[in-house]
N, C-alpha and C positions, 0 to 999 in steps of 0.2 A: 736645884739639887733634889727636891725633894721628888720632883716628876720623874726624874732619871729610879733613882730609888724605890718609888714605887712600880716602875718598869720591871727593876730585875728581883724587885721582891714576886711580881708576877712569873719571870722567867723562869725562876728558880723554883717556881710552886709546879711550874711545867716541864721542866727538866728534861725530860724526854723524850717530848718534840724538839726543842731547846737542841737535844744530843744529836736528834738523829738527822736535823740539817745541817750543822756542823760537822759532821762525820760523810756526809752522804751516803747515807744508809739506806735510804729507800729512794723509788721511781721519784713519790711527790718532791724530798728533799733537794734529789738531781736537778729537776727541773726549776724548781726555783733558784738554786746554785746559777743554775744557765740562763732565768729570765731578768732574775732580778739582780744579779752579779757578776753576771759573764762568764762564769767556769765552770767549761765543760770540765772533762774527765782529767783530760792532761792539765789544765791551767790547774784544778783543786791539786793534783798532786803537786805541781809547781809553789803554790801558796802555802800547803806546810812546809816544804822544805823550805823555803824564806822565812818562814814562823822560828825556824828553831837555828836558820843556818848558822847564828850568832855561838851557840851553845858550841866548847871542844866536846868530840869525845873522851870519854873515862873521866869528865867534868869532877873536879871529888873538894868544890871550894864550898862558898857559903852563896846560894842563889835564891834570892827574891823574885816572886815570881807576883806580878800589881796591874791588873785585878785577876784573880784564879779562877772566875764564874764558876759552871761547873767542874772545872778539869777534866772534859773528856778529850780534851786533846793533850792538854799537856802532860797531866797524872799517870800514864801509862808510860808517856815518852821517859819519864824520871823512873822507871822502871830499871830503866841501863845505867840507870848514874850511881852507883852503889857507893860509891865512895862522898858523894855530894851530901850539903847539908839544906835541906829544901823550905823556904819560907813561904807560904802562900795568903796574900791578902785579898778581900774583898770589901766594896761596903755593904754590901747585902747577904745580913745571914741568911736568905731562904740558898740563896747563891752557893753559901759558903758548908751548909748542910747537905747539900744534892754533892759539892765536891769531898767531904768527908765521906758519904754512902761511898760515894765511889773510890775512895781510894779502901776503904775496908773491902769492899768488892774482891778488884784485883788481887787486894791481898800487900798494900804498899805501906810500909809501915815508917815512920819517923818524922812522917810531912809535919812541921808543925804550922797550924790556922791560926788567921788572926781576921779581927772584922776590925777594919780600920776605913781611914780615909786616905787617898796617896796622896793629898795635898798636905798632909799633917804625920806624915810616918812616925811610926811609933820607937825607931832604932838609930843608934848612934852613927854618926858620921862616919863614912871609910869602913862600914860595917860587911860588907858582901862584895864577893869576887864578880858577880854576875846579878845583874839588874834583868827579868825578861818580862815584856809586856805585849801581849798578845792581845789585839783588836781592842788595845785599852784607850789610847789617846784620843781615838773620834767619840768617846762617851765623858770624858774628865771633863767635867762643865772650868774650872777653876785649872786650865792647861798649862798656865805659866808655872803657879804650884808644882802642878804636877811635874815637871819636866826638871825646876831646881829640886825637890824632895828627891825624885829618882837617883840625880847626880848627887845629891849629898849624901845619902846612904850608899854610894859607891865607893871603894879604893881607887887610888893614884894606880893606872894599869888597867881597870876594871872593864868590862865587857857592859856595855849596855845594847840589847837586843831588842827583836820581836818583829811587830808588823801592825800597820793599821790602816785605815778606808783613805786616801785620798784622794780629792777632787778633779775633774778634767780628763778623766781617761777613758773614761762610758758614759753618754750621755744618760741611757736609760736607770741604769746606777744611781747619776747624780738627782735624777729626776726620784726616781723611788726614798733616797735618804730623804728631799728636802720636801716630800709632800706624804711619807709615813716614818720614817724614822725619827725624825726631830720631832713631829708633835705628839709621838706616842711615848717622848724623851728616850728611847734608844741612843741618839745620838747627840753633840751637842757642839755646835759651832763655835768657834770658825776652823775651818779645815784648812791641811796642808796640800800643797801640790808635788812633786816628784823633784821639782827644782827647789821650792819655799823651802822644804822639808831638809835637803840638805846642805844649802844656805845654813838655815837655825843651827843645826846641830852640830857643823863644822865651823862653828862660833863658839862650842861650849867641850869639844871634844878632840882628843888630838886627832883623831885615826876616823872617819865616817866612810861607809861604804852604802849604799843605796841600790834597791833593785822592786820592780816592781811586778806585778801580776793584774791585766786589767786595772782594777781602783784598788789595789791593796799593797802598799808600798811594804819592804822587808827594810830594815837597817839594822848593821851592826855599827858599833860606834867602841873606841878606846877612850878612856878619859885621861 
């Protein structure tokens, strides 16, 4: 835990670079998209739209959103949701600071932050209409935590979403997480497969739907 956290304590001090390969904002960021993840232009466009497929339109419930990093994907997106109530956790305040600039940025007002842990949430059972977790689950070192806290702080009905890096579907992928990402604590085993993934979760969930992009699975799941 503490490796992971000192990771995004660094992440977070760097934000910027951080933003703009997540965005694919520049040549450099492209190209690492495509060497070290596999997507090109159409698969990243492919990848957010499974990021949020989960989310309705004119969403206007109570949405947790574990772990928020910066929010430069997501914080804009919550832009449209005017009627929603937006909860955003991270463990790492340098994380959790880069996503506050940035929603004052845009200009997005009512997000409330929290610097927590998802294996110990800090909110009541049956709490949130919508659970979404973007590229959270291949970093949650304490996974089982993480996966019972998410459904506890859901309602009966409840949308749990998002997307994360699974195993088996690019080798060059699997090769870059297990010989930079895991020892820089980026990432943190054991990983799910396309099958594993919804196996588990159609164990814990009434409704699971699954879709993949190269190594980045999407799921929306009903509880």
């Amino acid at each position: 835990m503490e490796k992971i956290f000192k990771a995004y304590q660094f992440v977070g001090g760097h934000s910027r670079l951080f933003d703009r390969m997540m965005t694919s904002a520049n040549l450099m960021s492209r190209l690492t998209l495509r060497l070290f993840w596999g997507l090109n232009a159409q698969a990243y466009q492919k990848f957010l739209a499974q990021a949020f497929a989960g989310v309705p339109k004119n969403f206007g419930g109570r949405l947790l959103e574990i772990p928020v990093g910066t929010g430069v994907l997501s914080l804009p997106f919550y832009k449209n949701l005017v009627g929603a109530e937006i909860f955003c956790v991270d463990y790492s305040d340098k994380m959790l600071e880069a996503a506050k600039l940035r929603a004052e940025q845009i200009n997005l007002r009512g997000v409330k932050f929290f610097q927590g842990d998802v294996a110990a949430l800090p909110f009541e059972d049956n709490f949130f209409d919508l659970v979404l977790s973007i590229n959270g689950f291949h970093v949650f070192p304490n996974k089982m935590a993480a996966w019972e806290e998410t459904r506890r702080v859901l309602r009966r009905g409840g949308i749990f979403c998002g997307c994360m890096y699974i195993k088996g579907e690019n080798r060059r992928t699997d090769f870059f997480v297990k010989k930079f990402c895991e020892p820089q604590g980026f990432f943190s085993p054991p990983y799910e497969t396309v099958s594993s993934l919804k196996n588990f979760l159609s164990e814990k969930y009434s409704r699971v739907e699954i879709s993949h992009v190269e190594s980045f699975a999407g799921f929306v799941c009903i509880k």
